[in-house]
ChimeraX commands (.cxc) that place a marker at each C-alpha (Angstrom):
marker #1 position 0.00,0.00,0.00 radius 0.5
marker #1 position 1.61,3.23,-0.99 radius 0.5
marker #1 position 0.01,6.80,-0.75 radius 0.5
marker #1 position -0.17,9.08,-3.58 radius 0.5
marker #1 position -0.17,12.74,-4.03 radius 0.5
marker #1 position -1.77,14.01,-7.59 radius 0.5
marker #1 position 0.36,17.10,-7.89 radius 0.5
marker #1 position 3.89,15.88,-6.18 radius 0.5
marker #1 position 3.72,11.72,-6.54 radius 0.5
marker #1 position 4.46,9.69,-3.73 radius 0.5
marker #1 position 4.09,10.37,-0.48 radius 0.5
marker #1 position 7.15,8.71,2.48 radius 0.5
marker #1 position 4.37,8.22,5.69 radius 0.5
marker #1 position 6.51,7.71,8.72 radius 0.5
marker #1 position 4.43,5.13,11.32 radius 0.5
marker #1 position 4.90,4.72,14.81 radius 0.5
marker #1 position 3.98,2.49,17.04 radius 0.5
marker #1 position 4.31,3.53,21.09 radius 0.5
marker #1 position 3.78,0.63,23.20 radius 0.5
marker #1 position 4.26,0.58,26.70 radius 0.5
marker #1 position 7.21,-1.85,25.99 radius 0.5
marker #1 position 8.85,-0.80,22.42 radius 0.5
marker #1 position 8.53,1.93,20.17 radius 0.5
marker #1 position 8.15,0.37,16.57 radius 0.5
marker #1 position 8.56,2.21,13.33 radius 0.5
marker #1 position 7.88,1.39,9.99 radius 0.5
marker #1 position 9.20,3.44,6.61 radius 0.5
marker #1 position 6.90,3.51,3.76 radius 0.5
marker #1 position 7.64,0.44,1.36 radius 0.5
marker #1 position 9.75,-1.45,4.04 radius 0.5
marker #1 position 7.81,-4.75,5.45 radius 0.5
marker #1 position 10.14,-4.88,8.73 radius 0.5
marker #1 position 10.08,-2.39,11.58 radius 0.5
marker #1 position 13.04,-0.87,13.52 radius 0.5
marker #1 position 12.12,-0.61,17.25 radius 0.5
marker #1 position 13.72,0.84,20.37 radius 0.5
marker #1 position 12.68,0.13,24.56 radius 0.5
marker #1 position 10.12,2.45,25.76 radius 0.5
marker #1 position 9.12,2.31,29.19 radius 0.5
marker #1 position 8.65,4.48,32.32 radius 0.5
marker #1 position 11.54,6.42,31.10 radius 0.5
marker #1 position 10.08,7.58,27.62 radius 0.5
marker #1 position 9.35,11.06,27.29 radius 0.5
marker #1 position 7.54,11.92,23.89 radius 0.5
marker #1 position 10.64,14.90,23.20 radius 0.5
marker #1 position 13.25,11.02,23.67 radius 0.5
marker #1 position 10.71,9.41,21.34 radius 0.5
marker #1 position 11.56,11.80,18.79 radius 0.5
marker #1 position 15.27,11.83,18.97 radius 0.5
marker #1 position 15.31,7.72,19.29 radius 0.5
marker #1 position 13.12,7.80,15.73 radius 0.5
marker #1 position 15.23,9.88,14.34 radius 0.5
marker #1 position 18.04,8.33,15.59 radius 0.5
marker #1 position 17.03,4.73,13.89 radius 0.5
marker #1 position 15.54,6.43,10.85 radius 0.5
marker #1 position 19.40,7.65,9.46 radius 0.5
marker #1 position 18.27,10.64,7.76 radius 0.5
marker #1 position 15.10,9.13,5.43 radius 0.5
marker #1 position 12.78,11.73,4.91 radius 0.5
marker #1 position 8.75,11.79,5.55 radius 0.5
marker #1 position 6.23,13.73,4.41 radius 0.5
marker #1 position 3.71,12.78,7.45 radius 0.5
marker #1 position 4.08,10.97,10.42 radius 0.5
marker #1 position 0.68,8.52,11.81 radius 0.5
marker #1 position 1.31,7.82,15.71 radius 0.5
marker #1 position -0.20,5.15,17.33 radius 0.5
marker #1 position -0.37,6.36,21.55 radius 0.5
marker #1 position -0.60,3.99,24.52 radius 0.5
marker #1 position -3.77,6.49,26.08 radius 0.5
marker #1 position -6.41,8.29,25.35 radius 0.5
marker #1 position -7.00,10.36,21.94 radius 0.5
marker #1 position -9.63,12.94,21.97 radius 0.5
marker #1 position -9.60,15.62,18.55 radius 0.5
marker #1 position -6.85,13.69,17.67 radius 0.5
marker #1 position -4.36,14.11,20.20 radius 0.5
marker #1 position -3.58,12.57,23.55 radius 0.5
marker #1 position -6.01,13.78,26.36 radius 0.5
marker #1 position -4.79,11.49,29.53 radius 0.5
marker #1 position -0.50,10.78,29.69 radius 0.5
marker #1 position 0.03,7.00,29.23 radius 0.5
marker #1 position 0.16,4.47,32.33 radius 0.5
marker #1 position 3.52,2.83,31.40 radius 0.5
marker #1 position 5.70,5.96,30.35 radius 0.5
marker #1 position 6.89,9.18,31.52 radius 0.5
marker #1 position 4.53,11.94,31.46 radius 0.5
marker #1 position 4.73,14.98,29.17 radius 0.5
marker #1 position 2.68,13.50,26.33 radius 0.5
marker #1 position -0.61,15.69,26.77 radius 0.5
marker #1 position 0.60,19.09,25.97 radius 0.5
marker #1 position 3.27,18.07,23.29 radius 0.5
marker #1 position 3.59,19.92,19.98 radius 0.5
marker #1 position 4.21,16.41,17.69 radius 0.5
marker #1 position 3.98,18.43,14.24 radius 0.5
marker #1 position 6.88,20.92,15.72 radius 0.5
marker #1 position 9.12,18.03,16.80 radius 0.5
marker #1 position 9.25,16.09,13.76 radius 0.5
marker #1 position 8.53,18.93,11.21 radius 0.5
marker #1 position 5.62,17.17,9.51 radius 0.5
marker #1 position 1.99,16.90,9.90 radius 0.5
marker #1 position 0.79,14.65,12.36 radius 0.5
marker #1 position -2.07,12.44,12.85 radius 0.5
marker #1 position -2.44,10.75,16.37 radius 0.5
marker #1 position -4.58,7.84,17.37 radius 0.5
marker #1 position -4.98,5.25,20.02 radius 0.5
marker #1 position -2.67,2.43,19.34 radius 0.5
marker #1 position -5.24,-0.48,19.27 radius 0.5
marker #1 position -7.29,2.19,17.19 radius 0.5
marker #1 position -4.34,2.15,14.45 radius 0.5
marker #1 position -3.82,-1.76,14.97 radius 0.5
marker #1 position -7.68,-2.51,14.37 radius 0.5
marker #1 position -7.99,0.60,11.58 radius 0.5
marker #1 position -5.12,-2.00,9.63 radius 0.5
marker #1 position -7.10,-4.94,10.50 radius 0.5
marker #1 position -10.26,-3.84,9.48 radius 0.5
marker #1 position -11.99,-6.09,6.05 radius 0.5
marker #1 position -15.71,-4.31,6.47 radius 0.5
marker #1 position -18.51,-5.23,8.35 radius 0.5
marker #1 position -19.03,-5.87,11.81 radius 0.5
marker #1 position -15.03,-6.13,13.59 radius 0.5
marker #1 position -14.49,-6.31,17.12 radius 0.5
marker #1 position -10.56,-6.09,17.57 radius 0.5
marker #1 position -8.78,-7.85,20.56 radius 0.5
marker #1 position -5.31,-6.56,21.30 radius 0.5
marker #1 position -2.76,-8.62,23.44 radius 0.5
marker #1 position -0.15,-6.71,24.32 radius 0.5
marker #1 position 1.22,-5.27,27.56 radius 0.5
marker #1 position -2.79,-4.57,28.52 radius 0.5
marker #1 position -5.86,-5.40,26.36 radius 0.5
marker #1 position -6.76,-3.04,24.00 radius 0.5
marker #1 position -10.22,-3.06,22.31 radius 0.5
marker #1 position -11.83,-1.31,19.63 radius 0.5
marker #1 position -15.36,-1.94,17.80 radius 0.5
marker #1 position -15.21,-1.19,14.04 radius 0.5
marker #1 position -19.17,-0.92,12.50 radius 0.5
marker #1 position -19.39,0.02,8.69 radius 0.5
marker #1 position -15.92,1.94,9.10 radius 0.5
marker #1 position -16.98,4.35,12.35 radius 0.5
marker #1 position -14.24,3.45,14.95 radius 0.5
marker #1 position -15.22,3.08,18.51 radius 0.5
marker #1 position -12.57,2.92,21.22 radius 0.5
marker #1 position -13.53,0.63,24.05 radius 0.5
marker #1 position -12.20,-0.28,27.43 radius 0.5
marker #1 position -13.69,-3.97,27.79 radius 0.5
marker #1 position -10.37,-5.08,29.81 radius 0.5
marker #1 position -11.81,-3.13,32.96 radius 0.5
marker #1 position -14.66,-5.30,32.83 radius 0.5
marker #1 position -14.97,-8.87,35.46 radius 0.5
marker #1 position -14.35,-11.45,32.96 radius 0.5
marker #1 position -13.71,-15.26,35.77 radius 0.5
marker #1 position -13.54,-15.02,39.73 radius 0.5
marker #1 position -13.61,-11.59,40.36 radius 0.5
marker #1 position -10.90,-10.57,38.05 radius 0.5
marker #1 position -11.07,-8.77,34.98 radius 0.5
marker #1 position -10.63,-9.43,31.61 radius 0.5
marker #1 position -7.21,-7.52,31.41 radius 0.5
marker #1 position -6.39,-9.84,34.21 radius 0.5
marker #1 position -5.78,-12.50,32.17 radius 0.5
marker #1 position -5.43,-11.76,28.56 radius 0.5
marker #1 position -2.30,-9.17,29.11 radius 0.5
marker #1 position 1.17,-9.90,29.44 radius 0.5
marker #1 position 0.75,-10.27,33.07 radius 0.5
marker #1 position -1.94,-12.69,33.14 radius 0.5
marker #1 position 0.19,-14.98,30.32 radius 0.5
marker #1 position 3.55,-14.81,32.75 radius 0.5
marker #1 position 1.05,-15.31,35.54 radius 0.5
marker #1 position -1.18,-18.07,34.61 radius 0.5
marker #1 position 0.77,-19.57,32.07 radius 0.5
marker #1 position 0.39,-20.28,28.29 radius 0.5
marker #1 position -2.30,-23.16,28.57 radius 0.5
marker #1 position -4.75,-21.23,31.06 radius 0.5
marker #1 position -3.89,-17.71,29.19 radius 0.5
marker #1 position -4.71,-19.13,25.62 radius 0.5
marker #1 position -7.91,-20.96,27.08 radius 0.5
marker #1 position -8.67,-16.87,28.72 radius 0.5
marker #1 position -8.54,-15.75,25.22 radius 0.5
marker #1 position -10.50,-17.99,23.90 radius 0.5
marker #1 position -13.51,-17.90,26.11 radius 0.5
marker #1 position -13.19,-13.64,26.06 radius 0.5
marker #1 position -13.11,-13.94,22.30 radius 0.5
marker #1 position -16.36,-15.83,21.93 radius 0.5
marker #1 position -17.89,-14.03,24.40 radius 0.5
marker #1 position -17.41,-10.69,23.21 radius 0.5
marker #1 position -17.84,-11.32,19.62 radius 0.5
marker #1 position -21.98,-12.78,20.55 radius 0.5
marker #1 position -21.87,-9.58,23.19 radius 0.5
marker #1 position -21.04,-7.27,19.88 radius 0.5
marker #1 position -22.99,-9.12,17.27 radius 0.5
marker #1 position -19.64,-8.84,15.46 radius 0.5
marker #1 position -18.90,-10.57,12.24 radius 0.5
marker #1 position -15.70,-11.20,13.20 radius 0.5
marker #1 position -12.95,-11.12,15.67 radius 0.5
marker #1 position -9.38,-10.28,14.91 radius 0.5
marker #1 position -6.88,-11.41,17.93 radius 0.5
marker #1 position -3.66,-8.67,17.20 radius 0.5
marker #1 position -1.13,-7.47,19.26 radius 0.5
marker #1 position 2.29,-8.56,19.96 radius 0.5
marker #1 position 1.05,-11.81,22.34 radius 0.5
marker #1 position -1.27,-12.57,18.89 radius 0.5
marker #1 position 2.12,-15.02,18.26 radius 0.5
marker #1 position 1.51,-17.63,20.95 radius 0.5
marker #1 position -1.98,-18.13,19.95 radius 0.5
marker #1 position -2.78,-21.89,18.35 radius 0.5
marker #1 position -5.89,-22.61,17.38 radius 0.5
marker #1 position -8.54,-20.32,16.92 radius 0.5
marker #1 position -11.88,-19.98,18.30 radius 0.5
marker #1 position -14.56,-19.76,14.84 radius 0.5
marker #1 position -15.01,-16.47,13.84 radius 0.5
marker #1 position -11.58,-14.91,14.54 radius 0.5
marker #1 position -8.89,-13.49,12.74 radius 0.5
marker #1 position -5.02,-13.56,14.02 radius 0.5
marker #1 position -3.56,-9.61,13.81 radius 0.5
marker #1 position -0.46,-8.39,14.70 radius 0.5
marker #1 position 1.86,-5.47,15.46 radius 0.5
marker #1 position 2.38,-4.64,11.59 radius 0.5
marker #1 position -1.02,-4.07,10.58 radius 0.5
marker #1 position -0.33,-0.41,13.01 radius 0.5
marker #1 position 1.89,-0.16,9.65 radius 0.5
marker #1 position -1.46,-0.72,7.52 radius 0.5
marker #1 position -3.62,1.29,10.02 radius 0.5
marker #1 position -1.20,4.48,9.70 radius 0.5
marker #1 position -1.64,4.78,6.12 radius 0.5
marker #1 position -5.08,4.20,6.02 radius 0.5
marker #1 position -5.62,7.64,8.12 radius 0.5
marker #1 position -4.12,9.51,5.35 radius 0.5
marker #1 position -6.23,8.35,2.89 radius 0.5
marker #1 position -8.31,11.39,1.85 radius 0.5
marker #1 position -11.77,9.81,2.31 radius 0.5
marker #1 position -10.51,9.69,6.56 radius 0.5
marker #1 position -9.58,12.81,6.47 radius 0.5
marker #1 position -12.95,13.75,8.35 radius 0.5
marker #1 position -13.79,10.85,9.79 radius 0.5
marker #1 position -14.68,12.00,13.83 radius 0.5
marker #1 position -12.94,9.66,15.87 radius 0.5
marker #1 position -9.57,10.89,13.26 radius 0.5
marker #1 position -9.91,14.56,13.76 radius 0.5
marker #1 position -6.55,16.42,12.82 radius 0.5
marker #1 position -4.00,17.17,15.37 radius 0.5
marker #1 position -4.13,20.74,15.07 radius 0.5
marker #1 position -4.66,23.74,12.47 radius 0.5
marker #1 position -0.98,24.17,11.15 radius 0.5
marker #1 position -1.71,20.33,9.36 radius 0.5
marker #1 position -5.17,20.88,7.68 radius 0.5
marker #1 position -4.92,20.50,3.99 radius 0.5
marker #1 position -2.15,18.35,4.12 radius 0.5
marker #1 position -3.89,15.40,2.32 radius 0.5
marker link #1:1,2 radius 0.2
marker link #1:2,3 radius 0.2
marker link #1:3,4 radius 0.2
marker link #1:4,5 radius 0.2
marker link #1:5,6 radius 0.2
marker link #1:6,7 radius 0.2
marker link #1:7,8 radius 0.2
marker link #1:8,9 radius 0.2
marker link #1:9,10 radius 0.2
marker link #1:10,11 radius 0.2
marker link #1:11,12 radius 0.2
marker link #1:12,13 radius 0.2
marker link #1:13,14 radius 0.2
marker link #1:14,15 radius 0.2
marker link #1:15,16 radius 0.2
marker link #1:16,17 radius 0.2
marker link #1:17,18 radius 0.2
marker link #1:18,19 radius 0.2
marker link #1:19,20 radius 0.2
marker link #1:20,21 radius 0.2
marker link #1:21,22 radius 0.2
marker link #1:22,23 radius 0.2
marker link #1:23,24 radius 0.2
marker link #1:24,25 radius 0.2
marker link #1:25,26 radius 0.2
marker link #1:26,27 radius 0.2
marker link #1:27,28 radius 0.2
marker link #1:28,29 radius 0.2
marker link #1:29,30 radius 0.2
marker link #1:30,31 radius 0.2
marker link #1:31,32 radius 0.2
marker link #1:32,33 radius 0.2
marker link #1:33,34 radius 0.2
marker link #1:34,35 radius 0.2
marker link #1:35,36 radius 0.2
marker link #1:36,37 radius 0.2
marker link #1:37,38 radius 0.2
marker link #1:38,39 radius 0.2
marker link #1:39,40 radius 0.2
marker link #1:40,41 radius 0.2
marker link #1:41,42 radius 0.2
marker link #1:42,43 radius 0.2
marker link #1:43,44 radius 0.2
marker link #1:44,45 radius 0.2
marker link #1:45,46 radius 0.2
marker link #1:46,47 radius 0.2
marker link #1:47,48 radius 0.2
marker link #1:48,49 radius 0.2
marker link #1:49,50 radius 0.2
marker link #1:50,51 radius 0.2
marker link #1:51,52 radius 0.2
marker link #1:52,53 radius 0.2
marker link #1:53,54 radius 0.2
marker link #1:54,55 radius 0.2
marker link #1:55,56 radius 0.2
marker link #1:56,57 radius 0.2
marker link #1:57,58 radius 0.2
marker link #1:58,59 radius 0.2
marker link #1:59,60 radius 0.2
marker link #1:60,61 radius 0.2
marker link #1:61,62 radius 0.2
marker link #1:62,63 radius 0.2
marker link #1:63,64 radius 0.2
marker link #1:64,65 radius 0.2
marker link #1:65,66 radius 0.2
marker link #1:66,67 radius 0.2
marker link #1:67,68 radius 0.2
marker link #1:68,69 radius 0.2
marker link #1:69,70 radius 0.2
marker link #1:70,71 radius 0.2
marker link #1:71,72 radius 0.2
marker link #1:72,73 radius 0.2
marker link #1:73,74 radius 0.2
marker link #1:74,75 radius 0.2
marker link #1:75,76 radius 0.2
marker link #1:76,77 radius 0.2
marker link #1:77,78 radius 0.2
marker link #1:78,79 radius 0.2
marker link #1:79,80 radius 0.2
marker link #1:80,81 radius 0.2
marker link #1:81,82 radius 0.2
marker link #1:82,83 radius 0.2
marker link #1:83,84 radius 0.2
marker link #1:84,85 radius 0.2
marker link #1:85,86 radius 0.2
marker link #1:86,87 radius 0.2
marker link #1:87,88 radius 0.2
marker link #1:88,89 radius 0.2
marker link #1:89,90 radius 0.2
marker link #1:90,91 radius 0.2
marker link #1:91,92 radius 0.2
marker link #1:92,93 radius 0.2
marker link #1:93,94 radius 0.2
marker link #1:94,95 radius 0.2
marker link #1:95,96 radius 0.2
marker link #1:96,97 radius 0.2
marker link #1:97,98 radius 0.2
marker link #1:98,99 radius 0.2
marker link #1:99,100 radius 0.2
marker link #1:100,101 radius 0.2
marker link #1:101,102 radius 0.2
marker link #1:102,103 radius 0.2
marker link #1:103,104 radius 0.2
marker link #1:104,105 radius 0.2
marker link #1:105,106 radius 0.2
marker link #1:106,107 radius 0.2
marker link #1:107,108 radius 0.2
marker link #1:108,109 radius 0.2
marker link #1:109,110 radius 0.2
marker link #1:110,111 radius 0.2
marker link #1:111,112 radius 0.2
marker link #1:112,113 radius 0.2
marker link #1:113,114 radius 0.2
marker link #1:114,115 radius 0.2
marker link #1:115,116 radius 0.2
marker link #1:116,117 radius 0.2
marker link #1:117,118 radius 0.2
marker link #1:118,119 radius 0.2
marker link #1:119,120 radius 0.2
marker link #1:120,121 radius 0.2
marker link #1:121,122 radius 0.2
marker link #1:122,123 radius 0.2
marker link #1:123,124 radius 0.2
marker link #1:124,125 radius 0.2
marker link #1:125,126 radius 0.2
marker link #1:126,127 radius 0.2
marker link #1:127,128 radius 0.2
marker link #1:128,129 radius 0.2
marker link #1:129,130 radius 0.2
marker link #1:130,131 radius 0.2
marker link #1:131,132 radius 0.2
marker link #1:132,133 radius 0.2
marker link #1:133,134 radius 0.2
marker link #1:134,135 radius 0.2
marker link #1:135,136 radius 0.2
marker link #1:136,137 radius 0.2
marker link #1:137,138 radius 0.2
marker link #1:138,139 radius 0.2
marker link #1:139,140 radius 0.2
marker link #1:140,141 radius 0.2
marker link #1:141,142 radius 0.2
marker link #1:142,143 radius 0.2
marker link #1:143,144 radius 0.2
marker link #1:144,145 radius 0.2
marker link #1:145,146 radius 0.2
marker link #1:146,147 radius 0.2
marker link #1:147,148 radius 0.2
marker link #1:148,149 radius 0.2
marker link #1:149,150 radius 0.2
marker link #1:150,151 radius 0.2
marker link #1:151,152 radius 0.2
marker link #1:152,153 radius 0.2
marker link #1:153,154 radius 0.2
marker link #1:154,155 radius 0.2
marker link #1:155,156 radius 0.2
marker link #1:156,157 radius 0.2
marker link #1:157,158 radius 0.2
marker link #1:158,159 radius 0.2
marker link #1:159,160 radius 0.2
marker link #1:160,161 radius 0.2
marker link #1:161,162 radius 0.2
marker link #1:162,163 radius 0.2
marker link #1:163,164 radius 0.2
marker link #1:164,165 radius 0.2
marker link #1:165,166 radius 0.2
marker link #1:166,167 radius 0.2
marker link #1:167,168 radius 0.2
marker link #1:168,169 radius 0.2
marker link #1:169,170 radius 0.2
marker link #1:170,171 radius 0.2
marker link #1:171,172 radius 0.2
marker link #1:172,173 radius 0.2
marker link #1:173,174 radius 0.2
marker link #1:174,175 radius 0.2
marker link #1:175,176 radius 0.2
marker link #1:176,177 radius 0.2
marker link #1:177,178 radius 0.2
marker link #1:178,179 radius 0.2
marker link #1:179,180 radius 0.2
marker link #1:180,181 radius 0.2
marker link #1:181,182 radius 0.2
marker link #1:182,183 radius 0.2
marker link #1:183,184 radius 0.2
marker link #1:184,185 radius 0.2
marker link #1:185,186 radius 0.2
marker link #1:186,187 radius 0.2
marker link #1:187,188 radius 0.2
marker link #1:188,189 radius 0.2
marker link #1:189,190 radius 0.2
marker link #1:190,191 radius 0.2
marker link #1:191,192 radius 0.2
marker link #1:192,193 radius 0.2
marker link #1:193,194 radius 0.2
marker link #1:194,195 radius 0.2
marker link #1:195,196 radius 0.2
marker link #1:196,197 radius 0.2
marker link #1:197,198 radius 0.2
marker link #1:198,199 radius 0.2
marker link #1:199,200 radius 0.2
marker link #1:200,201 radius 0.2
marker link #1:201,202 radius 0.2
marker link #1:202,203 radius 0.2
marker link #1:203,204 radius 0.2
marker link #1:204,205 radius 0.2
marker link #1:205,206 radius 0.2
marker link #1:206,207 radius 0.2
marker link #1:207,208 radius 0.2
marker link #1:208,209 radius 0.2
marker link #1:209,210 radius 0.2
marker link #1:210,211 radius 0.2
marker link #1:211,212 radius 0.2
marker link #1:212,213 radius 0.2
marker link #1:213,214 radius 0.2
marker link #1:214,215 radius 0.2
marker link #1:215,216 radius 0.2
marker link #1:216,217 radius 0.2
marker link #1:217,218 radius 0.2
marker link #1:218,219 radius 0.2
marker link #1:219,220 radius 0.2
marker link #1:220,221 radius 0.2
marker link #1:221,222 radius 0.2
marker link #1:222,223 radius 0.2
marker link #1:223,224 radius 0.2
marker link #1:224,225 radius 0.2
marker link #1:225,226 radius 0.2
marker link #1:226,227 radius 0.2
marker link #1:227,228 radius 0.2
marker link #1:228,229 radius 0.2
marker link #1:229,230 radius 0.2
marker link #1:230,231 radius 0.2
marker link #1:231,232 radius 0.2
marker link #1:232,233 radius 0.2
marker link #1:233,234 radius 0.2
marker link #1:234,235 radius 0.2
marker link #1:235,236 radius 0.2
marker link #1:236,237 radius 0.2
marker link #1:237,238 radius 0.2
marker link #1:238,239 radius 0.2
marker link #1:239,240 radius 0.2
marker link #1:240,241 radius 0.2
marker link #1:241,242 radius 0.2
marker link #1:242,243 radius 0.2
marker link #1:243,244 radius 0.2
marker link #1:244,245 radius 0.2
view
C-alpha cells in the first residue's frame, strides 16, 4: 500500500507504534520495523530523537502515531500508564517537522485490520486493548476493565501479566472464552486477535482473525487516505496540518 499525491507523486508516511514496551517504526515500502525500549523512562521529546536516531536521515512527508492512552480531537487527552509523562501538551507536528495524525494504538492496529462489516478487535499486548469497528466508524472501548472469571477482569488475564502469571495453557484458554464471548456480546462478524502476544496463539476460536503489530503499519496509512480525512474519531492534530492530504 503506498500513498499518492496528484500534484507531487508519492508520499514517504513515517508510522509509529508507542507501546508501553517498544517503540516500533515502519518506513513507507519497508515490510520490517526498527524498534527501540520504551518504558517508564520515555518522554515523547526522547521518542523523537530515538526515531530519528534509527531512521538515518530518510525523509517523511507525514508521520501517523499510534499512543498507549487516550485520543480525543486527535491528540492525547490522559499521559500513558507505562511511560513518563509529558505526552498531553506536546507539539508532535513541531518536533518532527511534519503533519501529524495521532490515534490510540489499538485504534491504528484494528484501523489496519479492518476487512468491512461488523469487527471487534482484541489486542494482546502489555494490557488489552479493544476497539469496535461498525461500517468503518471506529469506537474505542475499554472492555479489559470489565470482570471477565472469579472476580478478576478481563485484562487480568489476557495481558502480558496474566500470560507470565497463569501460564500459556490457562492464558490461551482466557482468550479464547473472552473472544467468543465478546464477539456474541457485539454481534460482530468477526474477531481479529492482534497485538504482539497474537504469536503464541494456536488454534482459533470460529469467527476470529489472528492480527499483529504490523497491521499499526497498515492502520497508519489508512488515516491519510483522503476519504478519513474527516472521519470523527480521526480529527486532525491541530490547524498548522489541515490541507495536508
Amino acid at each position: 500500500m503506498a500513498l499518492k499525491n496528484e500534484s507531487t507523486g508519492p508520499v514517504n508516511v513515517l508510522v509509529i507504534d508507542v507501546g508501553g514496551t517498544n517503540v516500533k517504526l515502519w518506513r513507507t515500502g519497508e515490510a520490517d520495523k526498527v524498534k527501540f525500549p520504551s518504558g517508564p523512562e520515555m518522554t515523547p521529546a526522547k521518542m523523537v530523537d530515538e526515531a530519528n536516531h534509527h531512521l538515518d536521515g530518510w525523509q517523511f512527508d507525514r508521520v501517523s502515531l499510534g499512543y498507549p492512552g487516550e485520543v480525543a480531537n486527535g491528540h492525547p487527552s490522559k499521559e500513558p500508564y507505562n511511560l513518563a509523562e509529558g505526552w498531553v501538551n506536546f507539539d508532535y507536528p513541531q518536533a518532527f517537522g511534519a503533519p501529524v495524525k495521532i490515534m490510540n494504538d489499538a485504534c491504528m492496529q484494528a484501523l489496519g485490520s479492518y476487512e468491512g462489516g461488523r469487527m471487534l478487535y482484541i489486542g494482546l499486548g502489555t494490557g488489552m486493548g479493544t476497539v469496535y469497528i461498525f461500517e468503518g466508524a471506529i469506537a474505542p472501548l475499554a472492555l479489559g476493565h470489565l470482570k471477565f472469571y472469579r472476580g478478576e477482569s478481563f485484562d487480568h488475564y489476557l495481558s502480558r501479566k496474566g500470560l507470565e502469571l497463569h501460564g500459556p495453557k490457562r492464558w490461551r484458554r482466557a482468550v479464547s472464552e473472552a473472544a467468543i464471548t465478546l464477539k456474541a456480546a457485539f454481534l460482530a462478524d468477526y474477531v481479529v486477535l492482534g497485538g504482539g502476544n497474537a504469536k503464541h496463539l494456536k488454534e482459533l476460536p470460529e469467527g476470529c482473525r489472528r492480527g499483529g503489530n504490523h497491521n499499526a503499519y497498515f492502520g497508519g496509512l489508512k488515516i491519510w487516505e483522503p476519504e478519513r480525512v474527516n472521519a470523527p474519531s480521526l480529527t486532525l492534530v491541530s490547524d498548522s496540518i489541515k490541507g495536508a492530504v
